[in-house]
C-alpha positions in Angstrom: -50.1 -36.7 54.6 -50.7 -36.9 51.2 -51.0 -33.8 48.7 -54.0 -33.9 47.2 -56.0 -34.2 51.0 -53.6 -31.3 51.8 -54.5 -29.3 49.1 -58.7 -30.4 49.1 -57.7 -28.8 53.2 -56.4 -25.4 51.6 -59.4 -25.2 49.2 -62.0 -25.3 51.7 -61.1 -21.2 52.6 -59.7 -19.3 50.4 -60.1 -16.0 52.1 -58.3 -15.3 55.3 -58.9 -12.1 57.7 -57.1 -11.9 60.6 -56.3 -8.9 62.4 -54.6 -6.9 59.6 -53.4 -9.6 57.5 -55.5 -10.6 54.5 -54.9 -13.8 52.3 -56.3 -15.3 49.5 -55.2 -18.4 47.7 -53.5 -20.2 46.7 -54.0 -18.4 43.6 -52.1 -21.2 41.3 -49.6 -24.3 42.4 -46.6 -25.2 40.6 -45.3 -28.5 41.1 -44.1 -32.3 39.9 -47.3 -34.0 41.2 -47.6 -37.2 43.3 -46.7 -40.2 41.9 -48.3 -42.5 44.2 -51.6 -40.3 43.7 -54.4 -40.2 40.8 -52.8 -36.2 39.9 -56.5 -35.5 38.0 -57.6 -35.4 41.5 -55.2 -32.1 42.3 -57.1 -28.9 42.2 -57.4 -27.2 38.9 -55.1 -24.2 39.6 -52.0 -27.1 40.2 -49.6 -27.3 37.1 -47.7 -29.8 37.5 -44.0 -29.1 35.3 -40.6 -30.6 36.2 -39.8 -29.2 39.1 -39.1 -31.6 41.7 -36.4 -29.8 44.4 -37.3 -25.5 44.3 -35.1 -24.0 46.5 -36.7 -20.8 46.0 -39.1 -18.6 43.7 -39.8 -15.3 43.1 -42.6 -13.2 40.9 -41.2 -10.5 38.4 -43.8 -8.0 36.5 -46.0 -10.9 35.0 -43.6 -13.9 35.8 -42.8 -16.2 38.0 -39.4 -17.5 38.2 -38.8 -20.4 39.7 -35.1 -22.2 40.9 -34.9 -26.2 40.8 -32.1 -27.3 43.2 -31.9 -31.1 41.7 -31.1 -29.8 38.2 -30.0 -26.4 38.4 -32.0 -25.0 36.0 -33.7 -21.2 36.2 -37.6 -21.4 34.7 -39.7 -19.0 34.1 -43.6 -19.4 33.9 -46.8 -16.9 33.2 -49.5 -16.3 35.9 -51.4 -18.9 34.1 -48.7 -21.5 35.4 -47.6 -21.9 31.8 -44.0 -22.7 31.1 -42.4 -20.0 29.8 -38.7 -21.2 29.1 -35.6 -22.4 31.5 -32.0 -21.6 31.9 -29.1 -23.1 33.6 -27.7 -27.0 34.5 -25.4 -28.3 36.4 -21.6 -27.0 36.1 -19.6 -23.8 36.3 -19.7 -22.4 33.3 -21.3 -18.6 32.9 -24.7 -19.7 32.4 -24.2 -22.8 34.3 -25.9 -23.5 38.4 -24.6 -26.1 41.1 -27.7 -26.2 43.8 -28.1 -22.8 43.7 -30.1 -21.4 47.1 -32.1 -18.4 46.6 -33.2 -15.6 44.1 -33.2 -11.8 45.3 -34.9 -9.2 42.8 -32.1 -6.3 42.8 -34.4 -3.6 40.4 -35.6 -5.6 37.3 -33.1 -8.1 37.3 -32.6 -11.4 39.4 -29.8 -12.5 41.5 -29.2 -15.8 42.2 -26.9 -16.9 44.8 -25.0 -19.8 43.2 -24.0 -21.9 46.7 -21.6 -24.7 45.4 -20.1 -22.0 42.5 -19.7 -19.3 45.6 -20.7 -16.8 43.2 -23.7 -14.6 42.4 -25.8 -14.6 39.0 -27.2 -11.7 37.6 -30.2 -11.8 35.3 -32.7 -10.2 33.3 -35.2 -12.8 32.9 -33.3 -15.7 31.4 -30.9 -13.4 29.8 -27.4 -14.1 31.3 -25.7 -10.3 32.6 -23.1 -10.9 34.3 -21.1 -13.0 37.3 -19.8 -11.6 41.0 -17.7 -14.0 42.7 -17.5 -14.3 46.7 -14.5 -15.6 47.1 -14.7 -14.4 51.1 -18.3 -16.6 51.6 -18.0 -20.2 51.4 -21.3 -21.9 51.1 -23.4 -18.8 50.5 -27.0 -18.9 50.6 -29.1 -15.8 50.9 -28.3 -12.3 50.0 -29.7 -8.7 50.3 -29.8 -5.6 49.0 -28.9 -1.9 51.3 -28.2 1.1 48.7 -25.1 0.2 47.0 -23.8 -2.5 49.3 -24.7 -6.5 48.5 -24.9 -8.7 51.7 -24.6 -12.3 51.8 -24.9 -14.9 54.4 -23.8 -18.5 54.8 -25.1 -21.3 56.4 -22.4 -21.8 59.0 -22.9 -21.1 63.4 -22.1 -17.7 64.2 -20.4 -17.5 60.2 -20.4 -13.4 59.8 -22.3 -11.5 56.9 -19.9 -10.6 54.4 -20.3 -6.8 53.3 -19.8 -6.9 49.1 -20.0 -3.7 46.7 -22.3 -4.4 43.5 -18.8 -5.5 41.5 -18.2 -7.8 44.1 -15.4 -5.8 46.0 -15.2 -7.5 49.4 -15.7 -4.4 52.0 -16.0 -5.2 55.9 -17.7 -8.2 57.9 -20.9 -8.0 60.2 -19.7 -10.2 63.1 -22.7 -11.3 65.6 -20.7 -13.9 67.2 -20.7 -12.1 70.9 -23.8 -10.8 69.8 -25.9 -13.9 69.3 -24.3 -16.3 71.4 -25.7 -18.3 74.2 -24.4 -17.1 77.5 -23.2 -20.4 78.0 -20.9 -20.8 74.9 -22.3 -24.5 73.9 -25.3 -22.9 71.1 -24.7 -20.3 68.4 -27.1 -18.5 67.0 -27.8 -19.7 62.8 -28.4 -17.1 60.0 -31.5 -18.3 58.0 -32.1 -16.0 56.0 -31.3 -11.8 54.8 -34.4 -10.1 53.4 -34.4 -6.7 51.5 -37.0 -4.2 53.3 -38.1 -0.6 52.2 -35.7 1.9 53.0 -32.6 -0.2 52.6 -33.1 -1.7 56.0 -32.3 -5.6 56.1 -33.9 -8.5 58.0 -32.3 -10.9 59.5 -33.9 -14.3 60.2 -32.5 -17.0 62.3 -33.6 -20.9 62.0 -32.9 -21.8 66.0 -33.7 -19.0 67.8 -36.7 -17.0 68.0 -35.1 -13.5 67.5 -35.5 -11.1 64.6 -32.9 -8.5 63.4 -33.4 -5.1 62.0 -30.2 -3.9 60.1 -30.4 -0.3 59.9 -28.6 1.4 56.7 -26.0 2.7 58.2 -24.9 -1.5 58.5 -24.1 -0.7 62.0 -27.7 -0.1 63.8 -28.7 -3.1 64.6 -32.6 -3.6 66.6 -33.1 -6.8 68.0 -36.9 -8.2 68.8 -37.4 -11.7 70.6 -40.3 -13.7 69.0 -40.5 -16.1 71.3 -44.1 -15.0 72.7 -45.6 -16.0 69.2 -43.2 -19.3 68.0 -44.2 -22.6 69.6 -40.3 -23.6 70.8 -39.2 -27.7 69.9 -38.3 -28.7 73.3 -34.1 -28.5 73.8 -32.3 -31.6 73.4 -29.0 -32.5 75.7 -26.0 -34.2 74.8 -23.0 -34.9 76.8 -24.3 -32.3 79.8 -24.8 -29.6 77.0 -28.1 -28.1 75.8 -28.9 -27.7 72.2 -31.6 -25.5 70.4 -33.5 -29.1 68.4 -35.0 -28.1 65.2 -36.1 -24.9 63.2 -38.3 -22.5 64.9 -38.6 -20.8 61.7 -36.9 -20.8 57.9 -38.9 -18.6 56.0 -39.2 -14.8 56.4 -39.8 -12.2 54.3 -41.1 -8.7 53.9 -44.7 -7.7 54.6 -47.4 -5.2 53.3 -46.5 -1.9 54.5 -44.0 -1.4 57.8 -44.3 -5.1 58.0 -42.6 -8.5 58.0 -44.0 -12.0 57.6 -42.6 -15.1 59.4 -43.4 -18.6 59.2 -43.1 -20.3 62.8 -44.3 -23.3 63.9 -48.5 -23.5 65.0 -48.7 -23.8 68.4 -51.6 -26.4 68.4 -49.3 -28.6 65.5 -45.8 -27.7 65.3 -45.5 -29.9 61.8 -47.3 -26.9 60.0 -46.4 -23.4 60.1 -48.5 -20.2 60.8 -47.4 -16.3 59.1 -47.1 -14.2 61.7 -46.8 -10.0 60.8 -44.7 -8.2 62.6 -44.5 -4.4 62.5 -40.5 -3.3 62.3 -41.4 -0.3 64.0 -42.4 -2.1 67.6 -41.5 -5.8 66.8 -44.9 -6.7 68.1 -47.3 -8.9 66.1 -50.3 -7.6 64.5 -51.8 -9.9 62.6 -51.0 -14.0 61.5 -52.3 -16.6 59.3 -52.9 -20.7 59.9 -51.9 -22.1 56.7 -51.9 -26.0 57.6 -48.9 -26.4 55.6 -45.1 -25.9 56.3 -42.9 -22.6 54.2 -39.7 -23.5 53.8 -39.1 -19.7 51.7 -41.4 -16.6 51.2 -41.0 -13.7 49.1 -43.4 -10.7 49.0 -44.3 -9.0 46.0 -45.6 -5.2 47.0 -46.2 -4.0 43.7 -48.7 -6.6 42.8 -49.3 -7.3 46.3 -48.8 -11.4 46.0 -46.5 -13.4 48.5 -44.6 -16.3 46.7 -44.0 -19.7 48.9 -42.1 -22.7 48.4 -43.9 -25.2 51.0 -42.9 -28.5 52.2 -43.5 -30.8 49.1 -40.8 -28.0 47.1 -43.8 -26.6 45.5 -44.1 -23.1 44.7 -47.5 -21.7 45.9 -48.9 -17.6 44.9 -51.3 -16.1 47.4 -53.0 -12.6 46.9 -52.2 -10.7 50.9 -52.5 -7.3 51.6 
């Protein structure tokens, strides 16, 4: 499907009310454009800019930054969609990215998990602080944020979360192989993503499975919800006698407004598109969701200003208003 039909689609409604999730937006649209498309036809709140690969975005007081995969840079725009400035390039130097993988706001400042440099990036802005290196996390790619302890995931099967302090003194692994594996042995269960909540409680997100994980401070708490009643499961594939989980059920999760969380699983009536589904974290049941007619690959949720920041399918980044 082509973007600008996609995006003439979204248009049509801009307001959303279901249950007690309220959306409104897209608000703006940063992207490259379509080069086999006339791009004068894109809406008017699409800005197109060099961006061609985001692998994730985030809003900050009155910017949005934005983090290109392709070229490693860091930009930062206005809410007008105006480029700002941009950071960052290829190589492993101290201002320097290889394919970084996601941004997590830690106060004011970002940090950027820097996958193929197995380190972390602080900044304020595009001002350069400081570097923690992982040593003890091959491949990282998504991090939070409990009190005074930094946790990181890799994309591995049944790879544990590595426990860091904020210098980046390895303290204690969170193991969930015996927790999350299949009772048969042949399917692990895959970390997609760690998401700071209020309170210092952590999310847990996992692509293949449609199960949700509360982390409770304490980093040993641990409250486990099965989705499965809202995602619309890919059918299981087999292979040499074994079973195996056969794409995503979900990759993009994120805090919500209040004792909420948001995740994007697959629409029941087309599994190409995803639908937001709000979960409280009190009762793991759903209370609200959200047909978007596109796919989220991440989400980030902005309470102050009360705006949730997606990169969709095309590696665009797209600001909705939700409350």
């Amino acid at each position: 499907m082509k973007k600008i039909s996609i995006y003439l689609i979204i248009l049509l409604v801009l307001t959303v009310n279901l249950s007690s999730l309220q959306v409104k937006g897209p608000l703006l649209i940063l992207g490259a454009g379509d080069e086999d498309e006339d791009n004068s036809k894109l809406p008017s709140n699409y800005k197109i800019h060099d961006i061609f690969r985001v692998s994730d975005a985030q809003v900050v007081g009155d910017t949005i930054f934005v983090l290109e995969r392709t070229s490693s840079l860091l930009f930062s725009f206005n809410m007008k969609g105006e480029l700002l400035g941009k950071k960052g390039g290829i190589g492993g130097g101290w201002t320097d990215f290889y394919e970084p993988s996601s941004i997590e706001v830690v106060g004011q400042n970002l940090w950027i998990v820097d996958t193929n440099n197995v380190r972390i990036q602080e900044y304020n802005g595009l001002e350069y602080k400081k570097t923690i290196r992982i040593p003890k996390v091959p491949s990282p790619r998504s991090l939070a944020v409990s009190g005074e302890c930094v946790l990181v995931a890799r994309t591995s099967f049944a790879a544990p979360i590595a426990v860091f302090d904020k210098k980046g003194n390895y303290k204690f692994p969170i193991s969930f192989k015996s927790r999350y594996i299949s009772k048969d042995e042949t399917g692990l269960f895959h970390i997609g993503t760690l998401v700071t909540l209020p309170g210092n409680r952590i999310l847990m997100g996992f692509k293949f499975y449609p199960i949700i994980a509360i982390i409770e401070p304490d980093l040993k708490t641990i409250h486990e919800y099965d989705m499965s009643a809202y995602y619309s499961l890919p059918k299981p594939i087999s292979k040499n006698g074994v079973t195996y989980p056969n794409g995503h059920t979900s990759s993009a999760f994120a805090a919500g407004p209040g004792n909420t969380i948001l995740i994007a699983a697959c629409e029941k009536k087309d599994p190409k598109f995803h639908r937001v589904i709000q979960i409280s974290t009190e009762t793991g049941k759903k209370i609200g969701e959200w047909d978007t007619g596109i796919k989220f690959l991440r989400m980030h949720y902005n309470r102050a200003k009360n705006l949730l920041t997606v990169v969709n399918q095309e590696f665009e980044v797209m600001i909705y208003e939700i409350h």
